[in-house]
C-alpha positions as CSV (number, residue, x, y, z in Angstrom):
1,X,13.7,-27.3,16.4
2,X,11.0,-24.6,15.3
3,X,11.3,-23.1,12.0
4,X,9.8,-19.9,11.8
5,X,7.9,-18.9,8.5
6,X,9.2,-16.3,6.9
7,X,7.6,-12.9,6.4
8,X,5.8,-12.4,3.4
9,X,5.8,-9.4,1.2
10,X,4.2,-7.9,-1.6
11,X,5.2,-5.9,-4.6
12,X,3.3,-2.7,-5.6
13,X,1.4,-4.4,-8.4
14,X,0.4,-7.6,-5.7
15,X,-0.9,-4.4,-3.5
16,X,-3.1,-3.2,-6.0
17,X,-4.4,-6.5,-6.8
18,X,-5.2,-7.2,-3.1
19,X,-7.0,-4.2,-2.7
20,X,-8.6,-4.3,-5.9
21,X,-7.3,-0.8,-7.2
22,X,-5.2,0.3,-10.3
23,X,-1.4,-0.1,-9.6
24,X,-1.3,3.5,-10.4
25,X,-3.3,4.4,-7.0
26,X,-0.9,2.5,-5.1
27,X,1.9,4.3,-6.3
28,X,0.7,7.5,-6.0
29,X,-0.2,7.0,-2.2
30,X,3.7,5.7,-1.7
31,X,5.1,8.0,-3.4
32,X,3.6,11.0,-2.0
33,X,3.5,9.8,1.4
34,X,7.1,9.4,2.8
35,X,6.2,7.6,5.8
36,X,5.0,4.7,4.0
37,X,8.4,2.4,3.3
38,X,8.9,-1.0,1.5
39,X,10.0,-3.5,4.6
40,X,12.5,-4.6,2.0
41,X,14.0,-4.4,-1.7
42,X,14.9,-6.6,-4.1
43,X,16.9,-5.3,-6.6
44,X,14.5,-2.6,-7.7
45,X,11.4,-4.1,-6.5
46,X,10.1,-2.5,-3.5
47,X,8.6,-5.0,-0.8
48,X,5.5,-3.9,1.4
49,X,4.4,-6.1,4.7
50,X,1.0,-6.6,5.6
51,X,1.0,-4.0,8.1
52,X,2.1,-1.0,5.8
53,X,-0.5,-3.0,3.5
54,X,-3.0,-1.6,5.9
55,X,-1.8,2.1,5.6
56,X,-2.2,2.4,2.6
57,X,-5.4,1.1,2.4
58,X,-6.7,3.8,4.7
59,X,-4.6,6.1,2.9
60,X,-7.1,5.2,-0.3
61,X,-10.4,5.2,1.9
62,X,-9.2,8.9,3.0
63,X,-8.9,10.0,-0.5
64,X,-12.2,8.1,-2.1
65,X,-14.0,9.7,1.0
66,X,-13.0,13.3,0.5
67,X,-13.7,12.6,-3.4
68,X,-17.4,11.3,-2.2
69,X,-18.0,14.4,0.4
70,X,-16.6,17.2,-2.4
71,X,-19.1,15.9,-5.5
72,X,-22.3,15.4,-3.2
């Protein structure tokens, strides 16, 4: 029989950490953009998969390079 490896998610603060920003960046991006959802909760700990991971990622880039274009 296969056993299949379950999925592994990441809190909010485990986002930040892999992409190397303050926790506070991450929130803001999922708070303020609704179509980024946890793939699951636990208790009140919101649980992101790689993919949505990737979003907001880009989300940040987005933000840092309309930051970088506006001050020069």
């Amino acid at each position: 029989m296969q056993t299949t490896k379950p999925p592994e998610l990441n809190t909010l603060g485990k986002v930040a950490q892999h992409l190397q920003v303050p926790v506070h960046r991450v929130q803001y991006i999922v708070r303020s953009r609704p179509h980024l959802r946890p793939a699951a909760t636990a208790g009140r700990l919101r649980l992101f998969d790689d993919e949505t991971i990737e979003q907001i990622a880009k989300e940040l880039q987005t933000i840092d390079s309309k930051g970088a274009t506006a001050n020069g």
